[in-house]
Each structure stands twice: as structure tokens, then as C-alpha cells.
C-alpha positions in Angstrom: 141.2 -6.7 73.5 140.2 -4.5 70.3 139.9 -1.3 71.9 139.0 0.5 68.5 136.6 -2.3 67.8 138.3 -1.8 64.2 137.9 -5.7 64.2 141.6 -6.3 64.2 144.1 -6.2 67.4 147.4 -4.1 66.8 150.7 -4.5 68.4 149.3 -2.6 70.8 146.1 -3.6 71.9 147.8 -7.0 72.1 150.5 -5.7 74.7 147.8 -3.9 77.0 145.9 -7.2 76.9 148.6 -9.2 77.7 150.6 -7.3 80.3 150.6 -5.8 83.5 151.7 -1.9 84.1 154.0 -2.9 86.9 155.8 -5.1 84.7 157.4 -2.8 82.3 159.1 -1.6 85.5 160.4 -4.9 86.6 161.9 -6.0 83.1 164.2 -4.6 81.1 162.4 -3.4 78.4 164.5 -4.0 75.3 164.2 -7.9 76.2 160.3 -7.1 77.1 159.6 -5.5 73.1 161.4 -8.6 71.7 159.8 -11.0 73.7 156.3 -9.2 72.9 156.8 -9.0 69.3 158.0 -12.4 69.1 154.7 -13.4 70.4 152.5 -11.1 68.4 154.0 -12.5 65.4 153.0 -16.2 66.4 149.6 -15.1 65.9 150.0 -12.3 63.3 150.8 -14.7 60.6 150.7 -12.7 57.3 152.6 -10.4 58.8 150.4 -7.2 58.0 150.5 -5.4 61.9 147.0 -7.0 62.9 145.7 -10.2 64.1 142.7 -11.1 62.5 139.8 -13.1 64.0 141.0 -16.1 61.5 144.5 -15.5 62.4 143.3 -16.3 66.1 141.7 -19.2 65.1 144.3 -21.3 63.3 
């Protein structure tokens, strides 16, 4: 899931971990991004961009 192995997952490392190609065809993608970001931020919760390995924990 952290492809850079920066220690952190992005926005986007958390979308190719969480979704299949096909389905950004199937979807419409404006409701796709909300949905996605609206679960990033459940586990991103200081906000910053990243989800830490504590922020996974909690």
C-alpha cells in the first residue's frame, strides 16, 4: 500500500489500494473522488494528506 515506502500512504496510494481499474469506468467519477476522499479522511485524522501507521491503528 506505501508504494514510496516513505512510511506514510497518500491519497493516492490509498485509492490504488483500495480500487479496481475497471471501476473508475463503471462510476461516475465525481461521486467516485467524494466517496474516496470521504474515506481517506476517516483514517487521515489530522488532516495533513497522509495516514500514518498510528493513524491506522486508532
Amino acid at each position: 500500500i506505501d508504494s514510496n515506502t516513505d512510511g506514510l500512504v497518500d491519497f493516492m496510494e490509498f485509492v490504488a489500494a483500495t480500487l479496481h481499474p475497471h471501476q473508475l469506468q463503471e462510476h461516475d467519477s465525481t461521486k467516485w473522488e467524494q466517496r474516496s476522499q470521504a474515506a481517506f479522511s476517516k483514517f487521515d485524522v489530522d488532516g495533513d494528506g497522509f495516514i500514518t501507521p498510528e493513524e491506522l491503528r486508532m
